[in-house]
C-alpha positions as CSV (number, residue, x, y, z in Angstrom):
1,X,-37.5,1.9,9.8
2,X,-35.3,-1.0,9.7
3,X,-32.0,0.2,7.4
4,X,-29.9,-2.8,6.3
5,X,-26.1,-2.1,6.8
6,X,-24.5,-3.6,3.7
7,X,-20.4,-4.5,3.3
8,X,-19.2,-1.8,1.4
9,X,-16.3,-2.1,-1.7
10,X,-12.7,-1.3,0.1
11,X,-11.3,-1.3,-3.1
12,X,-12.4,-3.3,-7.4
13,X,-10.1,-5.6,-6.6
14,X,-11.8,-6.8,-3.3
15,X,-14.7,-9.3,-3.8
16,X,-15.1,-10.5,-0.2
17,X,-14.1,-9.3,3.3
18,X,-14.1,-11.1,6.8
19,X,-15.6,-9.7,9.8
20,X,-12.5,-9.4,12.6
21,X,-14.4,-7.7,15.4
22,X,-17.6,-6.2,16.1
23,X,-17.2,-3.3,18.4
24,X,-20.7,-3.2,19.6
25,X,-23.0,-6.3,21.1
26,X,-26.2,-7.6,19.7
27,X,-29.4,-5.2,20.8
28,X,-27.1,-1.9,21.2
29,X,-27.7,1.5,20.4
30,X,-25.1,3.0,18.2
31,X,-25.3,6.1,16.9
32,X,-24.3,7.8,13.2
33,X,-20.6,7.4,12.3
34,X,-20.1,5.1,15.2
35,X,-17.6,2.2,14.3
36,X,-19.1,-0.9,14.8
37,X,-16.7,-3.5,13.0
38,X,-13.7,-4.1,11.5
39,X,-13.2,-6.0,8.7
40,X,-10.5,-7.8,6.9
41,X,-9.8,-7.4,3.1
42,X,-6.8,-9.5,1.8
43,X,-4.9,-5.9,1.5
44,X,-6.4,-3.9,4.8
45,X,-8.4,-3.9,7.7
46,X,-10.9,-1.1,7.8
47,X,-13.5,0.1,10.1
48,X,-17.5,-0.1,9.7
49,X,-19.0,2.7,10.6
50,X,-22.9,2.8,11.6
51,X,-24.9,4.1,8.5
52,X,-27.6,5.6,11.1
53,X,-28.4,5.6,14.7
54,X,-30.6,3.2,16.4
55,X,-30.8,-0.2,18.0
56,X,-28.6,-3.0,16.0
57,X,-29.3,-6.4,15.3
58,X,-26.2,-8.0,14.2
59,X,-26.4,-10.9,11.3
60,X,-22.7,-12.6,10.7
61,X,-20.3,-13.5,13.6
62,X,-16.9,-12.5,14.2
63,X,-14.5,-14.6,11.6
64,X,-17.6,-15.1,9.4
65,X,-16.5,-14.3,5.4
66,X,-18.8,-12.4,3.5
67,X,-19.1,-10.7,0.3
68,X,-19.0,-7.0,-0.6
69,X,-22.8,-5.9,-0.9
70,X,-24.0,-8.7,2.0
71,X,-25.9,-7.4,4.6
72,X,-23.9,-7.6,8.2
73,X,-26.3,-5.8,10.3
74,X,-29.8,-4.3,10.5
75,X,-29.9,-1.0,12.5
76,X,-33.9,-0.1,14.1
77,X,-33.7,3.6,13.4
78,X,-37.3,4.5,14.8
79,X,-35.6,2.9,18.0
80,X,-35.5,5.4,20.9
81,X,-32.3,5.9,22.7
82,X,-32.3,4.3,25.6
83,X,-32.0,6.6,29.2
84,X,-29.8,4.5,31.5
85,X,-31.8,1.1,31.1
86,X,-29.7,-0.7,28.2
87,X,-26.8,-2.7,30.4
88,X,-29.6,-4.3,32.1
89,X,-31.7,-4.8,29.0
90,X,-28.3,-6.3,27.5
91,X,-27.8,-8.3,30.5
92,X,-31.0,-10.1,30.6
93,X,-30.1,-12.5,28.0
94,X,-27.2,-13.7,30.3
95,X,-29.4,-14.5,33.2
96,X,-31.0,-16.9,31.4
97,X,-27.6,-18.7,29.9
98,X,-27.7,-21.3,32.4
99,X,-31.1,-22.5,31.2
100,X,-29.6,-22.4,27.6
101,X,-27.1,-24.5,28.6
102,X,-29.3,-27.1,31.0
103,X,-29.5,-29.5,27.7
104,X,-25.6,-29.5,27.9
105,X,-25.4,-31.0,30.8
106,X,-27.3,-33.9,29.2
107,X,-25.3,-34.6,26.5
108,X,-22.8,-37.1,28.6
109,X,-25.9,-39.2,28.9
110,X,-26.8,-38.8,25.2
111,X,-23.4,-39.8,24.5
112,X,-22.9,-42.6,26.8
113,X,-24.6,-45.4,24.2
114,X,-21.8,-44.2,21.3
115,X,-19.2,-45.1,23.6
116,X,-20.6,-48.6,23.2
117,X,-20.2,-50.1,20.1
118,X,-16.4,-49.6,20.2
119,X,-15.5,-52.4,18.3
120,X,-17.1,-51.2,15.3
121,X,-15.7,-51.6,12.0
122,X,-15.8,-47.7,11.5
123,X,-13.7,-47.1,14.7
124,X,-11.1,-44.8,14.1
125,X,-11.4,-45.2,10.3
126,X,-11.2,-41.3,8.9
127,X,-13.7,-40.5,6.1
128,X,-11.2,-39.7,2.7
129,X,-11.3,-35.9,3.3
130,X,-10.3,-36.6,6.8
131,X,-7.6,-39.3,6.0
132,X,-6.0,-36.3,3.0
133,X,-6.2,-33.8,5.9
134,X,-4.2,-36.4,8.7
135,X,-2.0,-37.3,5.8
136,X,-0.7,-33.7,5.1
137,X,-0.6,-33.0,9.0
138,X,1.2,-36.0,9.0
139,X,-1.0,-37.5,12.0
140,X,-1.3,-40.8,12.4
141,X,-5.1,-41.9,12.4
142,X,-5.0,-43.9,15.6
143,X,-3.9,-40.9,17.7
144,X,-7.0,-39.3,16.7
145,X,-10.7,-39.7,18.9
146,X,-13.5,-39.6,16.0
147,X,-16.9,-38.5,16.4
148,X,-18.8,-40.2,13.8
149,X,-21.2,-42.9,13.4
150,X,-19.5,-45.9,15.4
151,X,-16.6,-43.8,16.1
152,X,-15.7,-42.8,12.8
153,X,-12.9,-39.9,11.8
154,X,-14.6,-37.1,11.0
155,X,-13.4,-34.0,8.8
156,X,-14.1,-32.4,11.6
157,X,-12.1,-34.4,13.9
158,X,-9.1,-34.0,11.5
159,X,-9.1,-30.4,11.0
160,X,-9.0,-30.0,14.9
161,X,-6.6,-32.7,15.2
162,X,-3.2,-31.3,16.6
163,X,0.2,-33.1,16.2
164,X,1.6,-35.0,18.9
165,X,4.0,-33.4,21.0
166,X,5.8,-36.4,23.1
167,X,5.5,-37.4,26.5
168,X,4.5,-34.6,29.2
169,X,7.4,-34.4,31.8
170,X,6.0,-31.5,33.8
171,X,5.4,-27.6,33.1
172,X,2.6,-25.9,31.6
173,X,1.6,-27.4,27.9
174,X,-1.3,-25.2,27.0
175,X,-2.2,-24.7,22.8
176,X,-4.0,-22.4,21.1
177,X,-5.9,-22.7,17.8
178,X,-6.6,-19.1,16.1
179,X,-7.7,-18.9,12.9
180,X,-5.4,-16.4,10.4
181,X,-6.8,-13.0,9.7
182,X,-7.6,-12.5,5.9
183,X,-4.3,-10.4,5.4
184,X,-2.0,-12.8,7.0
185,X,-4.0,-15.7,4.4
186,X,-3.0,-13.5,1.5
187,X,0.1,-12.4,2.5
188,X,1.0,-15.8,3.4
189,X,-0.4,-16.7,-0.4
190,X,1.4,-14.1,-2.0
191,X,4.9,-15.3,-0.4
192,X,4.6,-19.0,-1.8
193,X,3.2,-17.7,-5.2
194,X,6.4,-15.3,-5.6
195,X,8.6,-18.4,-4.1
196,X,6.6,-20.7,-6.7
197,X,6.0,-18.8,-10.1
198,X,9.0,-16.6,-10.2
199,X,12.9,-17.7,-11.1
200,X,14.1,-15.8,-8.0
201,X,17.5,-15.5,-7.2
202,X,19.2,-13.2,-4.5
203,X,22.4,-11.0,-5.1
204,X,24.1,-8.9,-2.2
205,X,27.1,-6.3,-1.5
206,X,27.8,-4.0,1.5
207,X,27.6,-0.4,2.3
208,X,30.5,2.0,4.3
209,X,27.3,4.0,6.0
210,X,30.1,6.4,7.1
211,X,29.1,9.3,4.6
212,X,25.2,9.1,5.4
213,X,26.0,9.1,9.3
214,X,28.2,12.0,9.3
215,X,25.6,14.1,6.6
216,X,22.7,13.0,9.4
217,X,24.9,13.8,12.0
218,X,25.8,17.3,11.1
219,X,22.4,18.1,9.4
220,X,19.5,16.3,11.4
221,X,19.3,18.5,13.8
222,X,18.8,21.4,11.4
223,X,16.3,19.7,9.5
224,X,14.6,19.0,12.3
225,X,14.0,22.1,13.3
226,X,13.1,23.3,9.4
227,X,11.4,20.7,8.7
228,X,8.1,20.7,11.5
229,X,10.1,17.8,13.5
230,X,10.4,15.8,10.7
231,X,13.8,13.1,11.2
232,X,16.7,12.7,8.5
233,X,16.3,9.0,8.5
234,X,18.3,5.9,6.5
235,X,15.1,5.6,4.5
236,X,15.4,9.0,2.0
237,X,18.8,8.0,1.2
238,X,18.1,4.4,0.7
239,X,15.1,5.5,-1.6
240,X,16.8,8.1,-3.9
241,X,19.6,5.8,-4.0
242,X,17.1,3.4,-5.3
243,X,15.1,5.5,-7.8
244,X,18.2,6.4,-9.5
245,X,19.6,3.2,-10.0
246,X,16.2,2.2,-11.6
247,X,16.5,5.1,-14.2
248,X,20.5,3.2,-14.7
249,X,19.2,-0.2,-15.1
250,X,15.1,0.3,-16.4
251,X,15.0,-3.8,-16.4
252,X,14.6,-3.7,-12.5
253,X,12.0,-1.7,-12.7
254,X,9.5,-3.5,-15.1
255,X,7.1,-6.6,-14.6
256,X,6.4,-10.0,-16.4
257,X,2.6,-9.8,-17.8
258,X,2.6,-13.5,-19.8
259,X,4.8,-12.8,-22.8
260,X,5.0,-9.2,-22.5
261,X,7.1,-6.8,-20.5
262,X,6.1,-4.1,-19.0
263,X,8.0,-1.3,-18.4
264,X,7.8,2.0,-16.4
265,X,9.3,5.8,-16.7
266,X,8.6,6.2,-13.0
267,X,9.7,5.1,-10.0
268,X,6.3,3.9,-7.1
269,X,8.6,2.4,-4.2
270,X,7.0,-0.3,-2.0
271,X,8.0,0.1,1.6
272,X,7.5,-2.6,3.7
273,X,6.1,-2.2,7.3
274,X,5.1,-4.5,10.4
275,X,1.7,-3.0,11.3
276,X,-0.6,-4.6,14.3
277,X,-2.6,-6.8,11.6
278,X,1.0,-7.9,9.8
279,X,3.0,-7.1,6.7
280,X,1.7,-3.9,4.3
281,X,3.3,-2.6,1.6
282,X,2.5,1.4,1.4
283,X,3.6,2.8,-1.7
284,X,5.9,5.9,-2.2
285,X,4.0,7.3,-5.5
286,X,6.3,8.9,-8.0
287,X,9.7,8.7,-5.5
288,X,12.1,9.9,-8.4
289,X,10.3,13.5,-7.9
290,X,10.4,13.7,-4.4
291,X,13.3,15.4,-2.4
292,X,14.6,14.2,0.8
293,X,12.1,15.8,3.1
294,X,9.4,14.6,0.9
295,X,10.0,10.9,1.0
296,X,10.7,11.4,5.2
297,X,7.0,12.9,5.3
298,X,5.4,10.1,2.9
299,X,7.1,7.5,4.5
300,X,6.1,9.0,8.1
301,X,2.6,9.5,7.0
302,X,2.5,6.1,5.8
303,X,3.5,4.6,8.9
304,X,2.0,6.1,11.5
305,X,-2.1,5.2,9.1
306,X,-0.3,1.5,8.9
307,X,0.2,1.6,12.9
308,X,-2.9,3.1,13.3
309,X,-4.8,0.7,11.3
310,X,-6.1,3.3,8.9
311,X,-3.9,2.2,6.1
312,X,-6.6,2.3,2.9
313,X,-6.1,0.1,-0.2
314,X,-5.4,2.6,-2.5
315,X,-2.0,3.4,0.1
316,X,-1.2,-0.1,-0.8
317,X,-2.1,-0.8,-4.6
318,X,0.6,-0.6,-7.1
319,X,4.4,-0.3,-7.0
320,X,7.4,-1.0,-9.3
321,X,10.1,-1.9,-6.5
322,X,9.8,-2.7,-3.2
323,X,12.4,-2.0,-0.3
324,X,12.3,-3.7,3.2
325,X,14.4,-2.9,6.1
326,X,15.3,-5.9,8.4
327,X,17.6,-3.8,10.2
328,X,15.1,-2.4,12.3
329,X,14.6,-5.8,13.9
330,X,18.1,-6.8,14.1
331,X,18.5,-8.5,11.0
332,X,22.1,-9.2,9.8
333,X,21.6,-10.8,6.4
334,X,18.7,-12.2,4.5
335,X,17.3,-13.0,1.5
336,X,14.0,-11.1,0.8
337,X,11.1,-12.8,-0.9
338,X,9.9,-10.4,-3.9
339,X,6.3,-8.4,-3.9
340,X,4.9,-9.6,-7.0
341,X,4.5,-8.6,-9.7
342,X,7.1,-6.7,-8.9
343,X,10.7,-8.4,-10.0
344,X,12.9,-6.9,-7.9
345,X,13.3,-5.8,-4.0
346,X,15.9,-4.6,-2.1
347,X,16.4,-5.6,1.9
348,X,18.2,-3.4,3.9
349,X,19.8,-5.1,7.0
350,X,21.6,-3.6,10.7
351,X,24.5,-1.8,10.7
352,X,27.8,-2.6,12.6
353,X,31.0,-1.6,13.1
354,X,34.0,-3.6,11.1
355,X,36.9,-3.9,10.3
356,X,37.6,-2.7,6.2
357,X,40.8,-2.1,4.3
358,X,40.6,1.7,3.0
359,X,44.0,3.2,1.3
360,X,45.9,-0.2,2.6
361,X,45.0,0.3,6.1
362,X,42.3,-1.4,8.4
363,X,39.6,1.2,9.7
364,X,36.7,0.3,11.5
365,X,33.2,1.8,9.6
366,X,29.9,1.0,10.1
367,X,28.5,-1.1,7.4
368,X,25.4,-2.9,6.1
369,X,25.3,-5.6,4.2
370,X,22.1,-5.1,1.6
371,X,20.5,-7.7,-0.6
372,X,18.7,-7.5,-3.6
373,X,16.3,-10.7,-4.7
374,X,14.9,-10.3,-8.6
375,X,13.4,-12.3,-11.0
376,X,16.0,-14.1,-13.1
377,X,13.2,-14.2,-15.9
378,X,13.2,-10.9,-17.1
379,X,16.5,-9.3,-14.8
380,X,20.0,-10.3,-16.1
381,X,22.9,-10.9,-13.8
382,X,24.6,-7.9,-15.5
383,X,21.5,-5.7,-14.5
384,X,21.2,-7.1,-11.0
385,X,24.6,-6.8,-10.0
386,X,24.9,-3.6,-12.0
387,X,21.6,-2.1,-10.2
388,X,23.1,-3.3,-6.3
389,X,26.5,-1.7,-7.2
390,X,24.8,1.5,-8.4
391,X,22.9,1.4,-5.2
392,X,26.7,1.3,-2.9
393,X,27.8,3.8,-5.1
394,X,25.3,6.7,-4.1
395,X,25.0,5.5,-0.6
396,X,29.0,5.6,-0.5
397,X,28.6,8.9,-2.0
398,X,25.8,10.5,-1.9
399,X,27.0,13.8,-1.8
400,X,27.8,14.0,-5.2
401,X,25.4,11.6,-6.5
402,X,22.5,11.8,-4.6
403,X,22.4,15.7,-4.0
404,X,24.3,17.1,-6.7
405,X,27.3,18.6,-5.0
406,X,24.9,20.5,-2.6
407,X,24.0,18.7,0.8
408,X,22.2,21.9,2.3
409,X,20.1,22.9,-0.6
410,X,19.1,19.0,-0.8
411,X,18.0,18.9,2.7
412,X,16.1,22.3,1.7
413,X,18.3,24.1,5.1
């Protein structure tokens, strides 16, 4: 029976995926479960697993795009498993490569009569879709070889066309053209849209990290041990700080939907994080519930799927705030581009030692400077100020403001 392998839905959302990889070659046996593929969404990548076993013909190449519901593969299920005799059976078809390729080797002479008529009119005259493409590459046309009909510039010609680079003086000059995966196209979508249809502006401030470091210092060890080896990280304070400054100032915490306004009574916090495919944005569901060793175990379990690759859309769909942490990179100071629809994000940033005035004297504390960028359309000046202040004021004292007086029975020591 030949079963046809169809592109399942990652998510409603999702109408099309793209295949990244196939894990298995044309004419292999692959057995139930097996992953063969992964695919890109514009939220994920996720694996393709092998409906049945048996011998796999595959039907869309690697960066193809294809819609949910297409068949990808047809898998030969009354196909005996092979004994030891497959590499060679898959090898066969590269024996005869060279005689595939014999008819290369004559298309020099096939081309050697276009290289005649030079002086054609047509020479190095781009068709319009090619002359729009040079003209937003900003390439001039006569730098470019064309293809075409009397040496015309193709559409091709100009989508492969790369930019000069000046004069060669020595030293290895090698390029290389890869096409985006489908996350990095959306992502890269999303950025402009937020930079393009939202009135985003960026307010910051700056934290004395003093009080957290010297709770983590004499507590982390403890909670590590409690805890199942979970770390007292920035990220639990920086989140509960968060959640209650949205309950202060509600306005951070709603959305634009035309000329409505959205509003929430709970808190879904966005935490950005560099995986191997890019930027995703696992959400913290329901964060104003969650104690300290709670939001340490989402955010680690998080992290390690989105390292793993086996982040899911659902992990990713949704969110009222979003917070980013630059720090981890080495980041001093910048101004974070918002997660729509979400109207607000806070970026946390590196932490060093400075000089501050405390009481009338100069100490040196560790501080971070922290940004938050919102939508001026439906976030005042009074709320977005108001909101980052809050935000200093339970990080500066979280004791009394984050765990209620009781740093112990917050950590749940």
């Amino acid at each position: 029976m030949i079963l046809e392998m169809k592109v399942p839905s990652p998510g409603e959302s999702i109408k099309e995926v793209e295949i990244a990889t196939w894990l298995v070659k044309d004419g292999d046996y692959v057995e139930k479960d097996q992953a063969i593929a992964e695919v890109d969404s514009d939220k994920a990548t996720l694996e393709l697993p092998a409906e049945m076993s048996g011998v796999i013909t595959l039907k869309a190449e690697e960066g193809d795009t294809v819609a949910v519901g297409a068949v990808v593969c047809l898998i030969d299920t009354d196909a005996a498993k092979p004994a030891g005799g497959a590499a060679p059976a898959a090898e066969a078809p590269k024996a005869e490569a060279p005689k595939a390729e014999a008819p290369k080797a004559e298309a020099p002479k096939a081309e050697a009569p276009k290289a005649a008529p030079a002086a054609s009119y047509a020479a190095g005259t781009p068709s319009p879709a090619a002359r729009k493409i040079l003209d937003e590459k900003n390439i001039a046309p006569a730098t470019v070889s064309g293809t075409g009909k009397g040496g015309r510039i193709t559409k091709d010609d100009a989508v492969n066309a790369v930019p000069s680079m000046g004069t060669p003086t020595g030293g290895s000059r090698g390029t290389e053209r890869t096409k985006l995966s489908m996350l990095r196209r959306k992502v890269a979508e999303r950025l402009v849209s937020a930079k393009n249809e939202t009135a985003m502006l960026t307010t910051f401030n700056e934290v004395n990290m003093t009080p957290i470091n010297q709770i983590r210092n004499e507590y982390k060890d403890a909670f590590k041990a409690k805890h199942g080896g979970l770390g007292l990280g920035f990220m639990s304070f920086f989140t509960k700080a968060v959640t209650r400054a949205l309950e202060l100032y509600p306005d951070v915490n709603s959305m634009m939907d035309g000329d409505y306004k959205i509003a929430y009574d709970f808190a879904d916090i966005s935490i950005a994080v560099s995986g191997p495919k890019g930027l995703m944005v696992p959400v913290v569901r329901n964060a104003e519930l969650l104690t300290f060793r709670g939001i340490e175990a989402e955010i680690k379990r998080l992290a390690l799927r989105a390292r793993d690759g086996q982040i899911t859309v659902d992990d990713m769909t949704g969110g009222t705030f979003t917070i980013t942490n630059g720090g981890v990179f080495g980041s001093m100071l910048s101004t974070p581009i918002i997660n729509p629809p979400q109207s607000g994000i806070l970026g946390m940033h590196n932490i060093i030692e400075r000089p501050i005035a405390v009481n009338g004297k100069v100490e040196i504390h560790p501080m971070m400077y922290v940004a938050l960028s919102y939508d001026h359309r439906i976030i005042d000046g009074r709320e977005s100020v108001g909101f980052l202040v809050a935000v200093k004021e339970a990080l500066e004292n979280p004791v009394e403001l984050l765990m209620n007086g009781d740093a112990k029975r917050a950590l749940e020591l």
